[in-house]
C-alpha positions, -999 to 999 in steps of 0.1 A, spaced: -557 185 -295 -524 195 -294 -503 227 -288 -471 235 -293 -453 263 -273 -422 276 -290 -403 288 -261 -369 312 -273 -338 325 -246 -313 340 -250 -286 332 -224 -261 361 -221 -226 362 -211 -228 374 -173 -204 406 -182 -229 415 -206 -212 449 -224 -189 454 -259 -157 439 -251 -128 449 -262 -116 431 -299 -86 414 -289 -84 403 -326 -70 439 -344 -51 429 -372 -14 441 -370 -6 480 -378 24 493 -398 29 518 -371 39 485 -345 70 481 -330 83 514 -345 112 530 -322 136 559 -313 171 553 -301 192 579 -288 234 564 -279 263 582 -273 297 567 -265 334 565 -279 352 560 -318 386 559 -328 400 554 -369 422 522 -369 450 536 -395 486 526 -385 469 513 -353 440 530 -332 442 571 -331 429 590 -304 392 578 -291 367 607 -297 332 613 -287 303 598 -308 267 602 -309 236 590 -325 199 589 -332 182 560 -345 144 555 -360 136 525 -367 112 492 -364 107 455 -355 92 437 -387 94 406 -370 107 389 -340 136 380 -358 138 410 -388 140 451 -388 151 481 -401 165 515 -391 179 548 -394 208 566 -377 218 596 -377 252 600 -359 287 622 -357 308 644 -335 341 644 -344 374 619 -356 412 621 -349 440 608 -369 477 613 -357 507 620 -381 509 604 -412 536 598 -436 522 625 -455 526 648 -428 493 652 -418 473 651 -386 440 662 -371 428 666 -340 385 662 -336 375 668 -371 337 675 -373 319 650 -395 282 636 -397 270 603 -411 239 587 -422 236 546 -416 205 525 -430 207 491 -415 191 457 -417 186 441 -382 186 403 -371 179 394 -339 196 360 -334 175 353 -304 144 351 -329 168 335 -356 173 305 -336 137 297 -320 130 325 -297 97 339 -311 88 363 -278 91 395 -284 93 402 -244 126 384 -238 150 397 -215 176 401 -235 183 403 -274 215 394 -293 214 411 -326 232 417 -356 233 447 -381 247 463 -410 240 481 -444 256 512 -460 271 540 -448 277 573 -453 294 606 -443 302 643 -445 329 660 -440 345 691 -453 371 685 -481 409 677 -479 436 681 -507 471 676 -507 491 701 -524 527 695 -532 553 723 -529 593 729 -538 612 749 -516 643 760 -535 672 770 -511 693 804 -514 728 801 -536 755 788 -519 788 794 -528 816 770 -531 844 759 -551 838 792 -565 805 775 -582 769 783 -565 751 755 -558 712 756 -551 695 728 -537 654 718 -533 628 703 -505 597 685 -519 568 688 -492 531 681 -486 507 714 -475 474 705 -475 440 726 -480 407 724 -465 377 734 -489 341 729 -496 325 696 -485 324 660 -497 303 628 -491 316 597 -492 295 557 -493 307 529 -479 294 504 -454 294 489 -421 284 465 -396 280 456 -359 267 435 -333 242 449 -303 229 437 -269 193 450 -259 179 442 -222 144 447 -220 136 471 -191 99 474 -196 67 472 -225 82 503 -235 119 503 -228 156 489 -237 191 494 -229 214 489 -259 250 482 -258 264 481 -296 295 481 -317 303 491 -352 327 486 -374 328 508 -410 346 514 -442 347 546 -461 373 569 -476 389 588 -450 371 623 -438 409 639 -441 413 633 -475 447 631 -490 461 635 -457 451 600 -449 476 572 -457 442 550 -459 424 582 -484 403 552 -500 393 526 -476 397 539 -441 382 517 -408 364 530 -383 352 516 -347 323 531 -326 312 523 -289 278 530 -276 254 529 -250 218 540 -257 179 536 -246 155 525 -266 120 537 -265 93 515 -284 62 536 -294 29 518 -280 50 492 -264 62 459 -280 34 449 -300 24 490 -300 -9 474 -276 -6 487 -238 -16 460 -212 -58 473 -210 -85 450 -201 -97 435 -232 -123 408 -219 -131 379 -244 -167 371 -248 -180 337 -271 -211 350 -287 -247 347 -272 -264 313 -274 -300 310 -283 -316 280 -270 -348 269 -284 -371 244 -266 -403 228 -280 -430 219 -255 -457 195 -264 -485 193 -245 -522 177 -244 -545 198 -232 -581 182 -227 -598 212 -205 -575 239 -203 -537 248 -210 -512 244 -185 -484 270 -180 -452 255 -186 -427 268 -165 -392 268 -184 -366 277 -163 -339 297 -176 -298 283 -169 -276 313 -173 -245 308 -196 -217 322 -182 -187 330 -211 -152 333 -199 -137 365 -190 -100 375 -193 -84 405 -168 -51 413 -179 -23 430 -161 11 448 -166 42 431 -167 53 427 -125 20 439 -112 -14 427 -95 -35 456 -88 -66 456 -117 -78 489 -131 -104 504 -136 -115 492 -170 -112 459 -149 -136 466 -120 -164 474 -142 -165 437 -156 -159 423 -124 -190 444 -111 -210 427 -141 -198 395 -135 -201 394 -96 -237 409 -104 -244 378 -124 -230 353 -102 -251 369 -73 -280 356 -94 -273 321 -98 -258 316 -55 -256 276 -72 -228 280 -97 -192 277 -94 -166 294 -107 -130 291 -110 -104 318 -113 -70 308 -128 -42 335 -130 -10 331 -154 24 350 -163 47 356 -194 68 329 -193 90 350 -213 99 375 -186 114 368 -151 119 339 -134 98 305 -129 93 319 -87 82 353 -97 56 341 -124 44 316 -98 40 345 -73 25 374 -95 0 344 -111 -8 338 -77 -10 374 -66 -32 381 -100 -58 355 -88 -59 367 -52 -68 400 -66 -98 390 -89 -109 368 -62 -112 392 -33 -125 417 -58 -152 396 -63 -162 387 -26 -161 423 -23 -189 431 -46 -209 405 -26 -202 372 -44 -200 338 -17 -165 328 -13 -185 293 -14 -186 301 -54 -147 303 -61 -122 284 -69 -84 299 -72 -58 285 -92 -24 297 -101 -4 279 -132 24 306 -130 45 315 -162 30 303 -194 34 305 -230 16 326 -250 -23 321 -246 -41 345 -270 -30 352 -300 9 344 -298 9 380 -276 31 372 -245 14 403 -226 -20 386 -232 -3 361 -206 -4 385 -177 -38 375 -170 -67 359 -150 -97 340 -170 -123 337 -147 -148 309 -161 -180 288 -146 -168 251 -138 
């Protein structure tokens, strides 16, 4: 006679809990940002007037590596010295509104990581101000009677006077070149320059009324909302689904039935820890899987493991990302013997600064995968 036993496990991954998706589709709110600049400006008109102060805002967002879009919102004031109509100003308020298309030549020209360094970008779109309105107003002066030759003689001066009244807006465009260094997930310094075209702020009393150049200065931080990618460094741990292993066990049984003892191999998935950009120390969304998974191994005193920690190749140099991907190991490692797991059972590597590993996210390289051999 013959039985057959159909024995069912299910071999779980060791940190056993809802990881975090590491798959989100992208979000239209990503790489969204505020700028905030201030610097210098001058009108180039019969060479470059006096500089004044300038200022701006900026919303705006990173499409793509390469592609974005923005905002600004900007002013103060602009001088322009004596004309040959006889007009000057001195710090003229005005305000002016700039909607720009953005190229980052970095991405342009291979460089897909979001997380470089530094950026070299390009920019430029329409402009436009507003100001309050300038008209020139011609006068003649006539002179008092003068006698002579016993005929009176009266003679006349032709002159500009100019009046300032209501306001006026005014389109034209402009365009520029920027460098942004990358100071954190969340931060940049921007250095840009401008260069516009619109009819002049002072009107009439501009020898350049219908096509006057501008040139602006700036400095200005950058904050990114979320971080590059709008994800913060976490702990997202990446889990392959549960395996089911089914064994059939035939046996003939002449008397009685034997117990078959199947013995049950644990399945250990791999198990990513990630960290922020420059730093080693694992938090505390961190710890708990490391708990989980130092509980499992504690289980199975046979298995190995090995622990290999990386960098973002993309930011600092090749001896940092060797040292932090050592560090990162290091840190996993003793957090594990610490929980009670046999140094016998580890292995540590470190392949310092890589490309990107998950999901072409260079933050998702700050990490250690810790994996049964």
């Amino acid at each position: 006679m013959k039985f057959k036993f159909l024995l069912s496990s299910f071999l779980l991954a060791a940190a056993g809990v809802t990881a975090v998706n590491a798959q989100e589709g992208p979000k239209w709110t990503d790489n969204m940002y505020v700028n905030f600049g201030v610097g210098g400006m001058t009108v180039i008109n019969d060479g470059i007037n006096s500089p004044t102060l300038n200022a701006h805002i900026q919303f705006g967002k990173f499409i793509t590596p390469t592609w974005g879009v923005r905002a600004e919102l900007g002013g103060l004031w602009q001088s322009l010295e004596t004309q040959e109509t006889g007009y000057y100003n001195y710090c003229k308020k005005f305000g002016e509104l700039n909607l720009d298309a953005t190229l980052n030549l970095n991405g342009l020209f291979g460089n897909k990581n979001m997380n470089r360094a530094v950026n070299v970008y390009i920019f430029g779109g329409p402009m436009l101000n507003l100001s309050s309105a300038v008209s020139r107003i011609g006068k003649l002066d006539w002179s008092d009677p003068v006698e002579k030759d016993g005929n009176y003689e009266i003679s006349s001066v032709y002159s500009n006077h100019f009046e300032t009244k209501g306001s006026k807006v005014r389109v034209g465009a402009s365009v520029g070149a920027g460098l942004g260094f990358r100071l954190s997930d969340n931060w940049l310094l921007n250095v840009e320059g401008r260069y516009g075209v619109t009819p002049s702020i002072f009107g009439n009393g501009s020898d350049c009324s219908k096509a006057e150049s501008t040139l602006r200065g700036t400095v200005g931080i950058t904050y990114v909302f979320g971080g590059l990618k709008n994800r913060k460094c976490g702990a997202p741990v990446f889990t392959a689904e549960p395996k089911t292993v089914e064994k059939v066990v035939e046996k003939v049984v002449t008397r009685e039935v034997p117990k078959e003892v199947v013995k049950e191999i644990p399945a250990y998935s791999p198990i990513a820890i990630v960290f922020k950009i420059n730093k080693w120390q694992i938090n505390d969304e961190s710890k708990v899987n490391i708990k989980l998974m130092a509980d499992a191994m504690k289980k199975n005193p046979n298995a190995k493991f090995k622990i290999t920690g990386y960098a973002d190749k993309g930011t600092g140099s090749a001896s940092r990302n060797k040292y932090l991907s050592e560090k990162r190991a290091e840190a996993v490692y003793d957090a594990l013997v610490k929980e009670g797991v046999n140094p016998s059972q580890l292995e540590k590597v470190a392949m310092g600064g890589v490309d990107p590993l998950f999901f072409n996210k260079a933050y998702l390289s700050r990490v250690v995968v810790l994996e049964s051999k």
